[in-house]
N, C-alpha and C positions, 0 to 999 in steps of 0.2 A: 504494500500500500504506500503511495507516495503522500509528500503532506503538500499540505493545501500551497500552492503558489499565490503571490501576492499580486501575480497579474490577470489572473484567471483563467488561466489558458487551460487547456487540455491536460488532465490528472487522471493518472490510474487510482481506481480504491480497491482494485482485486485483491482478496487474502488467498489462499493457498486451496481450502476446500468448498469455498461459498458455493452453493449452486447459480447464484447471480456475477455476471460481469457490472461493475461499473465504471460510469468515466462522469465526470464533474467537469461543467465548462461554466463559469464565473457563476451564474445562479441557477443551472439546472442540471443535474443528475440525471443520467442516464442510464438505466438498467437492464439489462438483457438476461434473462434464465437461460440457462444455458442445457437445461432439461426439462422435458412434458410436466406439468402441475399437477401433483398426485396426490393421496391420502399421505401415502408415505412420504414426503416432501415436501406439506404445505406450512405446517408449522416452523421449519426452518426456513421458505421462502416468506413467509411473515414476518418473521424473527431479525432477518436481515434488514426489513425496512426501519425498526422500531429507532437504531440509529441514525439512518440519513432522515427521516422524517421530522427529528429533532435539532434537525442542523438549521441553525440560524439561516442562514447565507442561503440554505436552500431553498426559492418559492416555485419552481417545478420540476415536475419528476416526471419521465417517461420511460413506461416499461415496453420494451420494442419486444417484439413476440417473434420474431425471425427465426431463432430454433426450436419453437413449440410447436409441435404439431396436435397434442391434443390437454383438456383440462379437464379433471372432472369433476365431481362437486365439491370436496375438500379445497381443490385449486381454485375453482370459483369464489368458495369464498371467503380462502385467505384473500382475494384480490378484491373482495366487497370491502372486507376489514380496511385494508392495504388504506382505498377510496378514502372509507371515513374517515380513517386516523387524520389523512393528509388535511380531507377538508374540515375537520375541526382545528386544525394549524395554519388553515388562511392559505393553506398552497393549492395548486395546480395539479391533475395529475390526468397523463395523456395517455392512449393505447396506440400504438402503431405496430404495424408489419405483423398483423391478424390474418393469417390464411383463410381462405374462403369458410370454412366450416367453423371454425371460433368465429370470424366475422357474422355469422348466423345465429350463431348460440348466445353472442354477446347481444345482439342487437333484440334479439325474441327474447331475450331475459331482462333488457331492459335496462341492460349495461350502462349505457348511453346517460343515462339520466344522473348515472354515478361522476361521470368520468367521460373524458373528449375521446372519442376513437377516431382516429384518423387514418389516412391510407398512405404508405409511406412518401409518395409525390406530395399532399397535402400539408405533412408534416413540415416536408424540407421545404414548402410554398414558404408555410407558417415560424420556420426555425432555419432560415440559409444558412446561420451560424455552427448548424449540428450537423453539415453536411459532412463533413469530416472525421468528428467524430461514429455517422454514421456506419463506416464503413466495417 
């Protein structure tokens, strides 16, 4: 985990066994799972947020879904919890790079109402800054 630079730029926060990738660019966190959202895995993908949610500095998060391909209700709804925590902290908090069948499930469940889901071009419309991080 690198520590926070005073210029904002692009920061690794990966520890060794997280199941989440992150990167930090001056006020927003970016997190990537790096595995499908499971019973067996959602309290520790919970668990992971309870620090960056607490960060000052932090006012949005977006969890990029690029290597999920599936969720199932435990993962669903450590990512309800995930929602609330954030927006009882006055943050933001985005979905992106949703494959078509979580894009279904999130959107029939009503996801949306939680939480911005966007489609990765929307995103990067919305964030030119995270193009890079992106990748």
């Amino acid at each position: 985990m690198k520590n926070e630079a005073s210029d904002g730029s692009d920061q690794n926060f990966n520890g060794g066994n997280e199941i989440n990738s992150k990167v930090k660019y001056k006020d927003h966190m970016l997190v990537r799972p790096r595995v499908d959202l499971l019973m067996q895995n959602s309290k520790e993908f919970y668990g992971e947020f309870s620090d960056i949610i607490d960060l000052e500095q932090i006012l949005t998060i977006t969890i990029d879904f690029q290597d999920v391909s599936f969720v199932d209700s435990s993962g669903a709804g450590a990512i309800i919890r995930i929602a609330n925590a954030i927006r009882l902290k006055g943050k933001i908090l985005y979905i992106v790079n949703l494959n078509k069948n979580l894009s279904s499930v999130f959107r029939l469940s009503g996801f949306h109402r939680l939480m911005k889901i966007l489609s990765y071009e929307e995103y990067i419309d919305s964030f030119p800054e995270m193009t890079s991080v992106m990748k």
